[in-house]
FITOR-476203 format. One record per residue: residue in three letters; x negated, y, z negated of N, C-alpha, C in turn. Coordinates in steps of 0.1 Angstrom, whole numbers, plus 5000, padded with zeros to 4 digits. Layout:
// residues N
ALAXYZXYZXYZ...
***
This chain:
// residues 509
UNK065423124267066623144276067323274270UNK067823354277068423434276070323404268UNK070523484264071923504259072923434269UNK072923324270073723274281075723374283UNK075723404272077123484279077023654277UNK075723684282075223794286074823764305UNK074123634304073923554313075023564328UNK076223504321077523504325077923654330UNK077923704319078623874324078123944335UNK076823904336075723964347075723894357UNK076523804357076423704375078223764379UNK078723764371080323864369080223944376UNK079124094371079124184379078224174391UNK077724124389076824074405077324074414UNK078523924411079523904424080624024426UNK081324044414082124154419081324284427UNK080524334425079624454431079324414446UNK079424294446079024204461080224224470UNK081224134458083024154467083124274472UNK082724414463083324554465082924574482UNK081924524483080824574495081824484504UNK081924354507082724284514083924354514UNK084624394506085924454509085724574514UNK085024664517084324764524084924734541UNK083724604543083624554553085224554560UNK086224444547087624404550088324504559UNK088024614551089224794553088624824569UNK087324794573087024814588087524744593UNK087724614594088124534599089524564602UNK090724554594091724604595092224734602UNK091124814604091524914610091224914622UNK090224844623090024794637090824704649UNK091524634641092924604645094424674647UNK093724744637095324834638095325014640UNK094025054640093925194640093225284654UNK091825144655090925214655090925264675UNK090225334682090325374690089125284698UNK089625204714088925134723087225144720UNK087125284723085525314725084925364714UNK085525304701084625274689084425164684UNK084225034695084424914692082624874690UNK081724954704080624934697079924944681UNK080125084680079425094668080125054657UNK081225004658082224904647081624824644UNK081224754656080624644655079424674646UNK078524804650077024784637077224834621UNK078724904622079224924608079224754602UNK079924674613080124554605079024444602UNK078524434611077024354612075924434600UNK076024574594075024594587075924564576UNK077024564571078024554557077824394558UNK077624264565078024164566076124124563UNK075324184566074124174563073824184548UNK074024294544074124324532074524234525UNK075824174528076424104512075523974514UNK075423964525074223864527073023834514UNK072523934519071123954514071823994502UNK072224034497072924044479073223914477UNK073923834481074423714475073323584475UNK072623634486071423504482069623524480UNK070223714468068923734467068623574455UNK067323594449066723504440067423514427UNK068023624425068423704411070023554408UNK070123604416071523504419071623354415UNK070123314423070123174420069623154404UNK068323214402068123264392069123224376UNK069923344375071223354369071923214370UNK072123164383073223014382072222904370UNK070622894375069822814370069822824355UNK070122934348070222944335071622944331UNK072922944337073722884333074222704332UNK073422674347073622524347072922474332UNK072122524329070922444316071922484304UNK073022554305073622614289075022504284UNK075222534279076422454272077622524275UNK077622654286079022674291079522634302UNK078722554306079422474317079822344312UNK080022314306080522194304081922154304UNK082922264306084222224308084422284325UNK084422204332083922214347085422274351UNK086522334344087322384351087622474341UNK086722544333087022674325086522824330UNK086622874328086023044339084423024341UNK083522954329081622984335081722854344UNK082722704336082422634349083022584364UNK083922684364084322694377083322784383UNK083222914379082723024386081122984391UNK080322934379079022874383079222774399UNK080222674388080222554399080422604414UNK081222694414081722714438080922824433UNK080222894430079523004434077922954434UNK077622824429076222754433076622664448UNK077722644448078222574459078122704476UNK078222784473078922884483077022934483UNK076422934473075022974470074122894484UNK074522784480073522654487073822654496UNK074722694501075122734516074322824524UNK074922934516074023074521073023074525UNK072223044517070923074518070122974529UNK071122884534070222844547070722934558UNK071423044558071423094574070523234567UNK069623244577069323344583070023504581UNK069623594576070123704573070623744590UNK069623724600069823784612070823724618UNK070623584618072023504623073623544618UNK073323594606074823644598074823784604UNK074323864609074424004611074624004628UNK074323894633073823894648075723794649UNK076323714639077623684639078523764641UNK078323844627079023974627079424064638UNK078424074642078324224654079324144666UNK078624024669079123934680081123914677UNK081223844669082523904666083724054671UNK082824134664083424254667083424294679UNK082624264689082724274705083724184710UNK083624034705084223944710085923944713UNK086324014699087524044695087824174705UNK087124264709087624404720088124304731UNK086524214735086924174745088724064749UNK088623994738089723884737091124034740UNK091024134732092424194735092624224748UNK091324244756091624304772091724214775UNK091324094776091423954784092423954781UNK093323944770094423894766095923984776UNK095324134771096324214782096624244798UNK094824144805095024134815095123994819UNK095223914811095423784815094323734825UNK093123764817092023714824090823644817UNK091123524815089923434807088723464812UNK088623544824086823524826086223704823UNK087223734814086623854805086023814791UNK086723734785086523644775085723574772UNK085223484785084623344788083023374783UNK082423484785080723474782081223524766UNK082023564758081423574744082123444739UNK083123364742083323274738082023174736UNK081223134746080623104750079123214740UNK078723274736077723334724078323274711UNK079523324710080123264694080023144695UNK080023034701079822824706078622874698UNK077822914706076122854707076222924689UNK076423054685076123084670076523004661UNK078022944663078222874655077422704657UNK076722704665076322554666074922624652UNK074522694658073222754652073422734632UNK075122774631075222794621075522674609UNK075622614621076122454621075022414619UNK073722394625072922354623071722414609UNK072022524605071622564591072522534578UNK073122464581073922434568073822264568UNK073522234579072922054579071222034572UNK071122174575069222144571068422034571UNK068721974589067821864588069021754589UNK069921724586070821624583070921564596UNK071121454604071721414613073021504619UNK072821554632073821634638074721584651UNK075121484647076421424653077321544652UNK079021534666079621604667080521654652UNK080821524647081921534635080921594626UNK079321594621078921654615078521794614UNK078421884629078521994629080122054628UNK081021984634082222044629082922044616UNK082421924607082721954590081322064583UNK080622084592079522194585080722324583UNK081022354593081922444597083222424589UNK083722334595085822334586085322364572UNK084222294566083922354548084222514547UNK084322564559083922704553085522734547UNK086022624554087822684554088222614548UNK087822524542088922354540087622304529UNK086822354519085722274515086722164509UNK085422054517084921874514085921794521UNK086621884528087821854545086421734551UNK087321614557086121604569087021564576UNK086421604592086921584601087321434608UNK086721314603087421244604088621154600UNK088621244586090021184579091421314586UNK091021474587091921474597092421424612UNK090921374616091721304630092821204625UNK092421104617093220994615094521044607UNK094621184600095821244596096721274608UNK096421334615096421424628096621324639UNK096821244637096721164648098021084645UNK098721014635099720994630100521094634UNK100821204626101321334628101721334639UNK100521324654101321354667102221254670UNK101721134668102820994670104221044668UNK104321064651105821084649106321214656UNK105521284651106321404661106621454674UNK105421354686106021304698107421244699UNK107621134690108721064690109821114685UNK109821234676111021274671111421394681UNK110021444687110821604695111621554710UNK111221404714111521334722112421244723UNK113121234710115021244705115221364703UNK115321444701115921574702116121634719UNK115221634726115021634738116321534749UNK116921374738117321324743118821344741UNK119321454735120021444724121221514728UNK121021624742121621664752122121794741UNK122021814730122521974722121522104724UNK122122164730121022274729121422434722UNK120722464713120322554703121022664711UNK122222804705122122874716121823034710UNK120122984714118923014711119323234717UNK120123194728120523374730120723464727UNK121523414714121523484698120723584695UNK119523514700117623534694117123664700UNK117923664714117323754727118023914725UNK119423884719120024034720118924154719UNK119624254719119324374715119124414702UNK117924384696117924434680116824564680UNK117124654675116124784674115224764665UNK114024824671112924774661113124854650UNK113225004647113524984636114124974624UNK115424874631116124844622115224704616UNK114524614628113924504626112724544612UNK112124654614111324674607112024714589UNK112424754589113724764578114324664568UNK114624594578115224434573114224364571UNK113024334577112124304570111224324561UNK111124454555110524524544111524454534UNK113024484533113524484524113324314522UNK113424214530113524084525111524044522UNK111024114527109424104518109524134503UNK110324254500109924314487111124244479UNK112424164483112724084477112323964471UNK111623894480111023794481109723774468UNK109423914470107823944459107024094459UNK107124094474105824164475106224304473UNK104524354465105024484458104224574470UNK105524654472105024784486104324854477UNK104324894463102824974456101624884460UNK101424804457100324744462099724664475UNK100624714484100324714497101124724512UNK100924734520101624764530101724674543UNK102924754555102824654565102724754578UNK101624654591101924804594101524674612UNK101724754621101724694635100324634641UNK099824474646098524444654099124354663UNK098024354673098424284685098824124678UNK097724064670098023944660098723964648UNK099623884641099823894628098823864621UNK098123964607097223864598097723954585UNK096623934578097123994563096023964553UNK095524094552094224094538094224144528UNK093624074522094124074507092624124501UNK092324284503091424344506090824344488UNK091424354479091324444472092624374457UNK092224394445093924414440094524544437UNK095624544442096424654444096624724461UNK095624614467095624634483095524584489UNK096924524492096924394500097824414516UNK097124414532097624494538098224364548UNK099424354556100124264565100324354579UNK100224264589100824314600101824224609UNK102124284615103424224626103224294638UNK104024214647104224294659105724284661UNK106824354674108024324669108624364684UNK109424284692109924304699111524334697UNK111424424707113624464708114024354711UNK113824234721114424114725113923994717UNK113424014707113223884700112923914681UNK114223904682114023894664113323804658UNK113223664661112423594654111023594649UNK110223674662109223664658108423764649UNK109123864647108423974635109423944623UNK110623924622111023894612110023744604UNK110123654611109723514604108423554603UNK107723634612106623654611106023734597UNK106723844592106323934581106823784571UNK107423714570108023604560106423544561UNK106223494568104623434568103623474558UNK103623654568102223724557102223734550UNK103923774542103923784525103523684522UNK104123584524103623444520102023444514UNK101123454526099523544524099423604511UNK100523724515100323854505100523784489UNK101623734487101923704476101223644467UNK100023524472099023434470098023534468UNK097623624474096723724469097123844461UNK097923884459098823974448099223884435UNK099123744438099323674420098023604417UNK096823624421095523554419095223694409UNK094323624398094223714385093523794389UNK093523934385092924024388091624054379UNK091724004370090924014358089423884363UNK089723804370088723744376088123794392UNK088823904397088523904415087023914415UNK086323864422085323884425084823774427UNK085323664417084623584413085423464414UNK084823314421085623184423087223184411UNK086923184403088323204393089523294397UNK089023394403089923464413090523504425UNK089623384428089823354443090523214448UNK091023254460092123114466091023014468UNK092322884469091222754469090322714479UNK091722764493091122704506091422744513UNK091722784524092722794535093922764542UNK093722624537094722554537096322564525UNK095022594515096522634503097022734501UNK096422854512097022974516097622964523UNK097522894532098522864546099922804543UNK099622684530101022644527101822774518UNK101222864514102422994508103023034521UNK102023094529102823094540104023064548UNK103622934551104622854557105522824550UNK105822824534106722774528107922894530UNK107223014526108023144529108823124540UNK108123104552108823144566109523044565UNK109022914562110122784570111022784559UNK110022644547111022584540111922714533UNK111522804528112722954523113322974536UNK112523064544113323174554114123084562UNK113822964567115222954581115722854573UNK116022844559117222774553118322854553UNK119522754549121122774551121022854537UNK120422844526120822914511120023054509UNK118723084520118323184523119223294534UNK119823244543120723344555122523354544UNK122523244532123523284528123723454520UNK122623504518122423614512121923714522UNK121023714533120623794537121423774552UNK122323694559123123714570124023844575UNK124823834559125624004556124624134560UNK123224064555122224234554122324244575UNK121824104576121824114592122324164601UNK124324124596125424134603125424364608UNK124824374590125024524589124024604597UNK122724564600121524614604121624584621UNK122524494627122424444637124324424645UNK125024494641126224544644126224454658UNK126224494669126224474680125724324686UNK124524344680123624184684124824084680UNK124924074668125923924656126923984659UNK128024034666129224014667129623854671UNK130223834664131423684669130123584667UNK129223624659128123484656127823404645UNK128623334644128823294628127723224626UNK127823204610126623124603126123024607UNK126522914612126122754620125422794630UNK126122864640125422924649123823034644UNK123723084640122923154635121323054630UNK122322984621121122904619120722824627UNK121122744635120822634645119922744655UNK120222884661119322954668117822954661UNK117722994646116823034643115722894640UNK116622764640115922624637116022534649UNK116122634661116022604676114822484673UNK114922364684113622264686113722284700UNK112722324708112222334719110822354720UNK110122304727108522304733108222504739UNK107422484733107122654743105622674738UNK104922794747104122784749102722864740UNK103622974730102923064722103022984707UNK101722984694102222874688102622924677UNK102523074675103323184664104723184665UNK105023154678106323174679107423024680UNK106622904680107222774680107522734667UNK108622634667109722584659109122494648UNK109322474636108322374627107722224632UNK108822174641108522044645107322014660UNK107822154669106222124677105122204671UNK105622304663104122344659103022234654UNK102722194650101622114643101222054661UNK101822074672101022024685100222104690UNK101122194686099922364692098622334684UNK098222304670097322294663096022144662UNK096722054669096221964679095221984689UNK096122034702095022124711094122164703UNK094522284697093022354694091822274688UNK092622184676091522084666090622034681UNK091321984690090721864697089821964704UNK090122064712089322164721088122204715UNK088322264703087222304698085522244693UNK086222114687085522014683084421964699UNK085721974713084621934727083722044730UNK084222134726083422284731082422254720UNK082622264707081522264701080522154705UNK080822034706079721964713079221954725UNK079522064734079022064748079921974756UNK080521924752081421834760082121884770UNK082921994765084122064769083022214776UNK082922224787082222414790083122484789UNK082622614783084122694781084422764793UNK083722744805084622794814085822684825UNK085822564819086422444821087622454806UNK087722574796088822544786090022574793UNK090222664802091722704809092422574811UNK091522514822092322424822092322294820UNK091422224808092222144799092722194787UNK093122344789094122364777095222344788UNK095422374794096822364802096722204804UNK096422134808096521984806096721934792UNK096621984785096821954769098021954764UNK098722104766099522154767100922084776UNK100922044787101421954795101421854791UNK100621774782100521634777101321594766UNK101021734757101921674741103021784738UNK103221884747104321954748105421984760UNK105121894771105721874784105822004787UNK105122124788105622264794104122314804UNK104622344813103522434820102622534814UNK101922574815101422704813100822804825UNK101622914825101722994836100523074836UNK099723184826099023234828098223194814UNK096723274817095723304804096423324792UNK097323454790097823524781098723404771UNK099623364780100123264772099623134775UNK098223124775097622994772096222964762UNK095122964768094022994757093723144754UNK094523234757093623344753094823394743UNK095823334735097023354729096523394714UNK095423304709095323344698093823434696UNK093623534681092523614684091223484674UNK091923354670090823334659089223284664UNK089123284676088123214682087323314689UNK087723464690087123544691086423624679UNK087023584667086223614654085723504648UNK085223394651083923304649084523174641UNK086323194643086623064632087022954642UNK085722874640085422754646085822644632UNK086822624637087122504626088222534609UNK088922654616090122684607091122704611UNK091522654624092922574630093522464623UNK092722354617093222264612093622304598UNK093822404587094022444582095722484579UNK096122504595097722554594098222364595UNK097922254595098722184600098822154583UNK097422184573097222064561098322184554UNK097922314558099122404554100522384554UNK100722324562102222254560102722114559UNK101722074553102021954544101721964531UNK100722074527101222154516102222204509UNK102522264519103422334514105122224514UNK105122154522106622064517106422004510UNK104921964503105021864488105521934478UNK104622094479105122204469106322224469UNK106722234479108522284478109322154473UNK109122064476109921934473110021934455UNK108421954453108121914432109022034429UNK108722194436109822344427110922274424UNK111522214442113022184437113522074424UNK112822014426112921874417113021944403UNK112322004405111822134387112722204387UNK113322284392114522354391115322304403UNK116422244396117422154402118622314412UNK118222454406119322514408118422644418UNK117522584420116422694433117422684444UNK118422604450118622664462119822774459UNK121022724451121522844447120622974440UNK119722994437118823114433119023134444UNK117923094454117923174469119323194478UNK120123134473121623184484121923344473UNK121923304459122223444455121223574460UNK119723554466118823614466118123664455UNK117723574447116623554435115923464440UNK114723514442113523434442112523424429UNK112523504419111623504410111423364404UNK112223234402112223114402110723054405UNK111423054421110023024427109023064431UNK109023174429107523294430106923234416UNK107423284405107223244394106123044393UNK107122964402106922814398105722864406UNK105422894419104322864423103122984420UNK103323074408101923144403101623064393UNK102723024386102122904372101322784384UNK101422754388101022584394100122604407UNK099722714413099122714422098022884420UNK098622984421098123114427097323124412UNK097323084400096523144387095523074385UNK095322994393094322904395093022904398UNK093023014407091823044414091622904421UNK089722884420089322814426088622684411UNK089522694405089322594396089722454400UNK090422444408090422304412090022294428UNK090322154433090022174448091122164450UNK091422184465092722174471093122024466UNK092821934472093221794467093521784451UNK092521834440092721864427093921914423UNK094522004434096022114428096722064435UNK096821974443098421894452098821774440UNK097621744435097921624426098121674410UNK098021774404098321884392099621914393UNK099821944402101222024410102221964414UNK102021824420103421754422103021614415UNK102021634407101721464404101321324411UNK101621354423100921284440100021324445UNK098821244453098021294460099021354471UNK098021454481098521514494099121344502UNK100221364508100921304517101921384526UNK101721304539102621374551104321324547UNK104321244542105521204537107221304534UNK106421414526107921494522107821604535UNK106621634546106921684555107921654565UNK108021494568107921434578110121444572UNK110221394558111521394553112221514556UNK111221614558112221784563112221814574UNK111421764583112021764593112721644601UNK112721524594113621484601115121524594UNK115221564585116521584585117021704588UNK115721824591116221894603117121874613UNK116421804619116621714637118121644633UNK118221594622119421524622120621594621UNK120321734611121521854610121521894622UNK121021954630120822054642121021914655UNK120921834656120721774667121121614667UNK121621594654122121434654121721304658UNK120121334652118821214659118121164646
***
């Protein structure tokens, strides 16, 4: 046997050399969202499909497996959460994946994707699902395909193709313990949005609508990102039709927004979000990138940075106590005669609506519902996708009482199903149950975090959650770092405690 930590060094540079190429890919991608010009969407697409082939065929040459096989036999895996045996361990895991698809299938994904996504934005701007409807319908059938290479033979029942898939987002997630999470979840939160509803107070939400210039909007939000954490040397924010945020690179980590003059909330809370992203990928070691040790756990435990930023921080009372003054100054005109109670009750508005980027903590997790449920029928043939319009609009009417008027603001709202993620919706709900166990243990740990954030110091809790979660890599599993980190398994419990006492400040239910 070879030098086993020569062994090691050489699967090190392997993967990083692999990442570089994927991050290659990433910088297209992003531009293609944010830069690129309509009628370079074709050959975008074969820039991407040959970069997505590539890392392919790099990651599951024999050399690879090879290298894992002589570290599994060595004596440095034996502490299964130290840098060879984490990195072996999810990189023989992510290995044995791979190598059942098909180089062509991954390249024939790729390309499909990048068409899919042109198409979703025109459908999207003309409000017409049946521009959409035939690649929705190629990406179904790929990912069944893909679903079916990763079972290799296994029995292919509905829940089994769709946890083939959620693994990619959520590994060792199964889809039947989120139904039975998810399904609870909507109970209570039918019943609580439905005291609120009864409650006769309404939010005055108008506040929201003024006149704010974008770029003052854009201003005020830089400055409360780079408060918050995020270093503008090492990355930027810049305008897409969707919010996302990649974390391409270290030292380049890119966010977008979009931002309307009549609605502050949604690019403000919305840049609160990405950092969130950003920040989780700007504190993951850099001295590991490449490689599982330096990479996030799941999707889900990126999603609760996220959402911890926008909700549990940004539309708190000890958060607007610092940055309301910045508002009052940036927004002259808008906040005249709008005091603080008011302000916040606008911004922690409860009402049903119909976009799910832009809905309130307590129906969001319905929006995420629909989709879990839609997708899961489409992927089994159940559901045709030219029959999704309208049982998403009957869905939508069912656990959110609101109409839906057109395509745009109905299934063609979000872009993730035109880039092939079949089964990383469910990811924003575990995301925010995440994230309120996390925030619940910070506070408990530092008894004086909410005064930090009314002064506007966050380093506290930036700080609490790179020790306890972001330095982690992929050394533990998601479930592994909820129980590390607050000493409890994952429970809906400290979620369910913040918002109801939401509903009870704001609405007296």
């Amino acid at each position: 046997m070879n030098n086993p930590f020569a062994t090691y060094q050489t699967l090190r540079k392997s993967l990083r050399e692999i990442a570089l190429l994927g991050s290659v890919g990433s910088v297209m991608e992003w531009d293609q969202r944010t830069q690129m010009p309509p009628k370079g969407a074709e050959f975008r697409a074969e820039q991407l499909s040959l970069i997505a082939r590539s890392v392919h065929e790099q990651f599951t040459a024999d050399r690879i497996g090879d290298l894992l096989g002589e570290l599994e036999a060595s004596g440095l895996v034996a502490d299964p959460h130290g840098d060879v045996g984490t990195d072996v361990r999810e990189t023989r895991r992510s290995y044995d994946r791979a190598i059942r698809l098909p180089a062509s299938l991954v390249e024939e994904m790729s390309r499909t994707s990048a068409l899919a996504q042109q198409a979703w934005a025109e459908a999207r701007k003309k409000s017409e699902y049946a521009i959409f409807e035939p690649w929705l319908a190629k990406t179904l059938d790929l990912k069944r395909q893909q679903a079916m290479c990763y079972l290799a033979g296994a029995p292919a029942g509905s829940d089994s193709m769709y946890d083939a898939l959620l693994d990619d987002f959520e590994p060792h997630a199964k889809t039947a313990e989120l139904r039975g999470v998810f399904e609870q979840l909507r109970k209570d939160l039918v019943e609580l949005v439905g005291r609120i509803a009864s409650s006769g107070r309404t939010a005055p939400v108008e506040i929201l609508q003024r006149r704010f210039p974008v770029a003052a909007q854009e201003q005020l939000a830089r400055d409360a990102a780079r408060r918050v954490g995020f270093d503008f040397q090492a990355g930027r924010l810049d305008v897409s039709l969707h919010p996302f945020c990649s974390g391409l690179v270290p030292g380049d980590t890119r966010m977008t927004t979009r931002y309307d003059e009549h609605g502050f909330a949604d690019a403000f809370f919305g840049v609160l979000h990405e950092t969130g992203h950003a920040l989780y990928d700007q504190g993951l070691p850099k001295e590991h990138w490449g490689a599982p040790t330096g990479s996030a756990v799941s999707l889900g435990i990126h999603e609760s940075q996220s959402r911890m930023w926008e909700n549990l921080v940004g539309r708190s009372a000890a958060f607007w106590k610092f940055h309301l003054p910045k508002a009052r100054m940036a927004f002259p005109e808008a906040l005249t005669g709008v005091s603080e109670d008011q302000w916040l009750w606008a911004i922690n508005n409860v009402r049903p609506s119909l976009i799910r980027v832009e809905s309130d903590e307590i129906t969001y997790n319905l929006h995420i519902l629909v989709r879990f449920e839609l997708e899961q029928a489409m992927l089994s043939g159940q559901l045709a996708t030219k029959d999704l319009p309208g049982e998403w609009n009957a869905k939508i009417k069912q656990y959110l009482g609101i109409d839906v008027p057109d395509d745009a603001r109905g299934c063609l709202q979000d872009i993730h199903w035109s880039d092939g993620a079949i089964g990383y919706f469910p990811t924003y709900t575990l995301g925010n149950l995440y994230a309120a166990q996390f925030f619940a243990k910070a506070r408990a740990d530092m008894p004086g975090l909410d005064g930090q954030i009314a002064a506007g110091e966050f380093a506290g809790l930036l700080g609490w959650l790179r020790e306890n979660i972001h330095r982690h890599g992929k050394r533990y599993s998601a479930g592994e770092l909820v129980q590390r980190a607050t000493g409890e398994p994952l429970s809906a419990r400290p979620l369910m405690e913040h918002l109801r006492a939401k509903a009870a400040r704001y609405y007296g239910v």
